[in-house]
N, C-alpha and C positions, 0 to 999 in steps of 0.2 A: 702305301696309303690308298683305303676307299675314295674312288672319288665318284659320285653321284649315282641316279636309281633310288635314290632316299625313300623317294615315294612309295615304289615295287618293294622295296627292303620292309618297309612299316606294314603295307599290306601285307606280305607273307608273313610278316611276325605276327598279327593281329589272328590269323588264322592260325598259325600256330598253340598259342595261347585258347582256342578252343578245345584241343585237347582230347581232337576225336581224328578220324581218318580223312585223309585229306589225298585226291588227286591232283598235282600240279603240272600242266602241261607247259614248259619251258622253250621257247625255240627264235634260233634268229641267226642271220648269218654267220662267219666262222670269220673268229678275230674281235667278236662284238662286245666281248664282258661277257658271256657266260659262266662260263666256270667260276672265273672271280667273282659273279654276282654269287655263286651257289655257297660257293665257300665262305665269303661272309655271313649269309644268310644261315648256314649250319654254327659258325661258329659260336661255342661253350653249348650246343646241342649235343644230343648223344645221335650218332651218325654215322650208317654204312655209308658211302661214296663210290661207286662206279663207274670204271672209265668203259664203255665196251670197246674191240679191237677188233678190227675188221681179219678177223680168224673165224676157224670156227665154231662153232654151237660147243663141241666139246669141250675147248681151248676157253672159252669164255666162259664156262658153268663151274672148269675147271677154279677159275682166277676168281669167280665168285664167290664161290665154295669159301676160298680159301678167307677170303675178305669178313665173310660172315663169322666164321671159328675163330679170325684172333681176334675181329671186336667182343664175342662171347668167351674168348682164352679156352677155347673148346680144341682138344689135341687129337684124341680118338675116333671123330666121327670120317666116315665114309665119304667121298665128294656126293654132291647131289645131281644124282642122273637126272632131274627135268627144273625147270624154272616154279612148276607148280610148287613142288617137295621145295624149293628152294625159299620161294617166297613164305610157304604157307609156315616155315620152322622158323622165320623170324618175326611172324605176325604171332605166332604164340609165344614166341620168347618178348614181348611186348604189349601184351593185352594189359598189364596194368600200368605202363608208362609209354610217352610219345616217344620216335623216334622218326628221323629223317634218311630216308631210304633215297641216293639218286641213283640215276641207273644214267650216264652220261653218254652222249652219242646215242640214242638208242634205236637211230635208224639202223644200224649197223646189224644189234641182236632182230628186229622185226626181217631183215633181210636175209638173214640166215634160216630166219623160221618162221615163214609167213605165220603160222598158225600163233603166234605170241601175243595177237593183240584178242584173238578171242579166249587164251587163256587167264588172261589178264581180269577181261569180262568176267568171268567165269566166278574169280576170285573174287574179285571185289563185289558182284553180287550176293554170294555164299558166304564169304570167311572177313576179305578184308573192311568191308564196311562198320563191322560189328567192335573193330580192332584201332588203335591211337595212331597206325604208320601215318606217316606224310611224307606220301610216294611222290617224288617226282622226274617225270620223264623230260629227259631234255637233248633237243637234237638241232643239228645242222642243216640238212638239208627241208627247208619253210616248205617248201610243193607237201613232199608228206607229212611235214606233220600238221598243216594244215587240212589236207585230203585225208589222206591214212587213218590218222587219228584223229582229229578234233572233227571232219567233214561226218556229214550224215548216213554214209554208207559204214562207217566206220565201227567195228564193234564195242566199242569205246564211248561212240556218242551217247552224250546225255550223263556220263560219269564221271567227267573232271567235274573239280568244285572250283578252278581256279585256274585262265590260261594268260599268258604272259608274254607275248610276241617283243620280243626284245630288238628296238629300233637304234643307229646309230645317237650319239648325242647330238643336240642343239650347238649352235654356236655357243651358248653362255655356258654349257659345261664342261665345253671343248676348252676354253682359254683357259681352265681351272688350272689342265695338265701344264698352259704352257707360261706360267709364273718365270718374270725373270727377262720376259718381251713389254715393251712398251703395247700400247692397244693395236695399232696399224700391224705391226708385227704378226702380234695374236693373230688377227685375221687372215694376214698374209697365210701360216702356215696351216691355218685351219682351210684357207683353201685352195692347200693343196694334199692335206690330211682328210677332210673331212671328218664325221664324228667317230670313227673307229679306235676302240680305247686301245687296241694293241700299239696302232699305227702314232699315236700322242704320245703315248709313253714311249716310243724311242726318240723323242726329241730332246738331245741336250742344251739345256739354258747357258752353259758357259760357251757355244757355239752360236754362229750367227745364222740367219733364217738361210744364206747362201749356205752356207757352211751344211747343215742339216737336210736342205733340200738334195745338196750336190752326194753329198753320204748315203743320204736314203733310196732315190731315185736315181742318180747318174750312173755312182760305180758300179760297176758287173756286180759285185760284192755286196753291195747297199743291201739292206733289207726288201726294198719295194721293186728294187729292181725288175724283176721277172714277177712280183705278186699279182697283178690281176691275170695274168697266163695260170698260175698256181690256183689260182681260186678258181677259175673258169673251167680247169678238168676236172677238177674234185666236185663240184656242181652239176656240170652237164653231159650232154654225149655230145657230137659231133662242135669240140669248140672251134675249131675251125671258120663256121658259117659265125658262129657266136663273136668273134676276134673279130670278123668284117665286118659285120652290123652295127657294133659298138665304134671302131673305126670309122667306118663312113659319118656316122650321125656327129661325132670328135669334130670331123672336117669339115660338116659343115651341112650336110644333107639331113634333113629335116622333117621332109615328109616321105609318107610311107611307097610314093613312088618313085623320088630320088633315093632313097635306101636302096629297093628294088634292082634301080639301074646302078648304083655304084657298087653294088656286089653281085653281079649278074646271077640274082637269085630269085624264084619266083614272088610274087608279091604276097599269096598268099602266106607262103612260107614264112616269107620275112615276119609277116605279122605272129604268124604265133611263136617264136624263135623272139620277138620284141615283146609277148608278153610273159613268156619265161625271165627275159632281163628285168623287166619290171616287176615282175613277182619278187628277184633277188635284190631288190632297192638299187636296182645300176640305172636303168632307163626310168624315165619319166614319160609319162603322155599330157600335152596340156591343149586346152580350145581356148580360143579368147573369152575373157572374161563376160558371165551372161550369156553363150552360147550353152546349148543343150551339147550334151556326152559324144553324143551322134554326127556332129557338125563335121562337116569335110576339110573344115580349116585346120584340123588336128595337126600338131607338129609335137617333134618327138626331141629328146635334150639326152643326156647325160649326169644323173641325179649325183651319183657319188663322187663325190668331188675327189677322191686320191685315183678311180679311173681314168675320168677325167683329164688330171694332171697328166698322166704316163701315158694317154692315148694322143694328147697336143702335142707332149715334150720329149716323151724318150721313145714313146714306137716307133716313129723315124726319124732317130737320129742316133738308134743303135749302134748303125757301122760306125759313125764319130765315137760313141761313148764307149766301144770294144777296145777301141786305140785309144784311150786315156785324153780324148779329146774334153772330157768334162769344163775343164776353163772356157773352153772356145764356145760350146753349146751354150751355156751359163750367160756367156757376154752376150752374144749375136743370137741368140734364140728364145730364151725367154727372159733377161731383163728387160728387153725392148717392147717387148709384149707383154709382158705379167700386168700391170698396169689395167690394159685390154682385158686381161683374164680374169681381173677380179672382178669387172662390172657386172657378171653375172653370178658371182659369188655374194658381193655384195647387198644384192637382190634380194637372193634367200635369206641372207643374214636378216635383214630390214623386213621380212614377210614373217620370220619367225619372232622378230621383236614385236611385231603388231599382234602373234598369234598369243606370244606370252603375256603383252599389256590388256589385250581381250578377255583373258582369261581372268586377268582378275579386277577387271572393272573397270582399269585405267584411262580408256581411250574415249574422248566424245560420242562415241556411239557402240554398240555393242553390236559389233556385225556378224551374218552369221553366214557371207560366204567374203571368199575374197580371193586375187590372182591377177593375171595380166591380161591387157586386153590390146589387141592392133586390130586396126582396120583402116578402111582409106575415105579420105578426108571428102564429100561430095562436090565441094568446091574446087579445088585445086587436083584431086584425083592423087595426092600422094598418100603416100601411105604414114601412117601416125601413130604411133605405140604410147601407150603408157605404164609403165614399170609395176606398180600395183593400183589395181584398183576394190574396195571394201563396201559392203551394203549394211546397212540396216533397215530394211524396208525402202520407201525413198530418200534416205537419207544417206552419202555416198563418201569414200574418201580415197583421195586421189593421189596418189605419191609419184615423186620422183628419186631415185637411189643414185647419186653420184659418185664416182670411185675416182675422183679429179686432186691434185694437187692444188687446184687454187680456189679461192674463198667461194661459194655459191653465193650468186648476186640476183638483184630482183629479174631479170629477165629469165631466169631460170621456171621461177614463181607466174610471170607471163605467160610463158609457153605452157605449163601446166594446166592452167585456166582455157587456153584455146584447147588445147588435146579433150579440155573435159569440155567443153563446147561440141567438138566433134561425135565424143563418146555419146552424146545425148541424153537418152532417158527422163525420164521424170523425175530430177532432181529435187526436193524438197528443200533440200539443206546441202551444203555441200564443205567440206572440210581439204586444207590442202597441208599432206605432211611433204617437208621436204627432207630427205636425208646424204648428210655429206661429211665426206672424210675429211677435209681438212677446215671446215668452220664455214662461216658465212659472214657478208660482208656487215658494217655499220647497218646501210640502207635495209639490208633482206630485215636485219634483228629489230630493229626499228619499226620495219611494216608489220613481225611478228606482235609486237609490244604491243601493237592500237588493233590487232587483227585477231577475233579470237580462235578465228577460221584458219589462221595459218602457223603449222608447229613447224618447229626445225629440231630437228633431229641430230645431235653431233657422237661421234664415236664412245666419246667417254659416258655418252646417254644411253647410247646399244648395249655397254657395259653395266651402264648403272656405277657409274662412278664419277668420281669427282677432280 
């Protein structure tokens, strides 16, 4: 079963349905829905499909060759000695009907031969623009085909009609996969999944969220086990320095000069080795909310929630989970903590409900930045966060995300109101969302009820459901 990208599906079809030549620039981490997106997207199309193989130039033109003759049931011809000859004999077997050409991986073929993205050029200036293909390239490795190809040195630029950066899901299309969990559940294993549709789909519903977590992540065996090591050398050179960086930030180091010290690595290094992870959607960078880009207060997180998970729970506790220890890690390692883990799961969850109710009009004000903001308090000298905070010009909203077992009560709603005290600014208006996993008491519902200023937020709301 398709499940989401609706959007990206409708727009390729819409262009499709033009009926002229079409560049599509495809690309996004490896595990993400690609392929499956391509493949629905071709589907009842008439369609070459290409996988390229990290072989060579020959071996590849060879398996092309081949691909192109039995969708034309063509026996007799020759292989094509170059990609020109290659491309150029299926853009005339297709001048009076569209077809969908993908060329999968295609950092693979540009590596083999550098010169492929100017002969690309070439064609599609001369031959293929004049002609119905809808070529699209689609690859794994974001650096080039951001740079490479879509970037401005690129001989390329300026010739997609259409690029596609394919990002993990949302929590709401993440729960799609995981039908069969109550809501708390869903979230549970969404964060420890995060939105990677490979990683959703091995979750079984007639097993429990232990059950699946212990399967995927604890056994040697598991799927996850060993994946963000797998992903990390097929991505980078030296993973090594890459494993410690992502590690330390795990444990707890934060800024770019405890990073530094807990991988005894230079600082400068560090940085640009953290802005590689953050090009791959692992690392995050954030400043407090209303600080400029540039602010020293920058602190660094861990974006992908299934790193994440195997960086707290299974990087060191390997030697246990080698000896079939999985029970013991499960009890005394992160049931006790999981709880702790999702507050900041939970977070994100709540920043992206506010990004989706923004989007379509839903919220008291239509803000057009939003994020977390700490600093310290001038009275008392401590320090004081608050979980998100949203603008619309002076008009602000202030949230608190709780990932608590027990009812949210007015004091929660109190502390909010001073943290935005602290925070300052020139409030005009001010709106206070509270968000909580297990409900809120009589009193909070009640203060909501006569308060138009103050929302509450409960799980089955995050869902959109009843």
């Amino acid at each position: 079963m398709f499940i989401g990208r609706e959007r990206e599906l409708f727009s390729l079809n819409q262009l499709y349905e033009e009926n002229r030549f079409h560049l599509c620039i495809l690309y996004g981490r490896r595990r993400i829905g690609k392929t499956t997106f391509l493949k629905e997207f071709c589907r009842g199309k008439e369609t070459i499909f290409y996988s390229a193989e990290q072989s060579n130039e020959k071996v590849n033109l060879e398996k092309f060759s081949a691909q192109i003759f039995a969708h034309y049931e063509e026996t007799a011809l020759e292989v094509f000695q170059t990609w020109e000859h290659a491309l150029l004999y299926v853009h005339e077997r297709q001048k009076d009907k569209p077809l969908v050409l993908v060329l999968d991986e295609f950092p693979y073929l540009a590596a083999i031969n550098p010169a492929l993205l100017s002969i690309l050029q070439h064609l599609i200036d001369h031959h293929l623009q004049t002609g119905k293909l809808f070529l699209v390239l689609c690859g794994s490795y974001v650096s080039f085909m951001e740079k490479d190809v879509l970037g401005a040195k690129s001989p390329l630029f300026g010739r997609r009609t259409v690029q596609l950066h394919m990002k993990p899901f949302d929590y709401f299309t993440s729960v799609k996969f995981l039908q069969g969990f109550d809501l708390e559940e869903q979230l549970m294993l969404y964060g420890a999944l995060g939105g990677t549709a490979m990683y959703l789909g091995q979750v079984r519903s007639e097993k429990t969220v232990k059950e699946n977590l212990t399967d995927l992540f604890l056994k040697p065996t598991g799927y996850l086990y060993e994946e963000p090591l797998l992903l990390l050398r097929q991505e980078v050179q030296e993973p090594g320095t890459y494993y410690a960086i992502i590690e330390a930030i795990a444990k707890g180091a934060v800024r770019a000069g405890e990073i530094a010290g807990k991988t005894g690595e230079d600082a400068a290094k560090c940085l640009k080795y953290i802005s590689t992870l953050r090009e791959l959607g692992i690392l995050y960078r954030e400043v407090p909310f209303g600080e400029k880009e540039s602010s020293r207060k920058a602190i660094y997180g861990v974006s992908d929630f299934m790193f994440r998970f195997w960086y707290r729970y299974v990087s060191s506790n390997r030697t246990l989970l080698e000896t079939d220890a999985q029970e013991i890690v499960w009890n005394r390692r992160i049931e006790p903590d999981y709880s702790h883990y999702m507050g900041h799961v939970f977070e994100e969850v709540c920043r992206q409900y506010l990004l989706r109710k923004n989007g379509k009009g839903e919220l008291p004000i239509l803000f057009t930045d939003i994020g977390r903001w700490w600093g310290t308090d001038s009275k008392t000298h401590q320090q004081a966060e608050i979980d998100l905070v949203a603008r619309d010009g002076d008009t602000y909203l202030f949230c608190e995300c709780k990932w608590r077992k027990e009812l949210l009560d007015s004091p929660v709603l109190a502390g909010l109101r001073e943290k935005a005290n602290i925070f300052g600014k020139n409030q005009e208006k001010t709106y206070f969302f509270l968000f909580s996993r297990s409900g809120f008491t009589k009193t909070l519902l009640e203060e909501a009820r006569v308060n138009e200023n103050v929302i509450l937020v409960s799980l089955a709301d995050l869902l959109e459901r009843n």
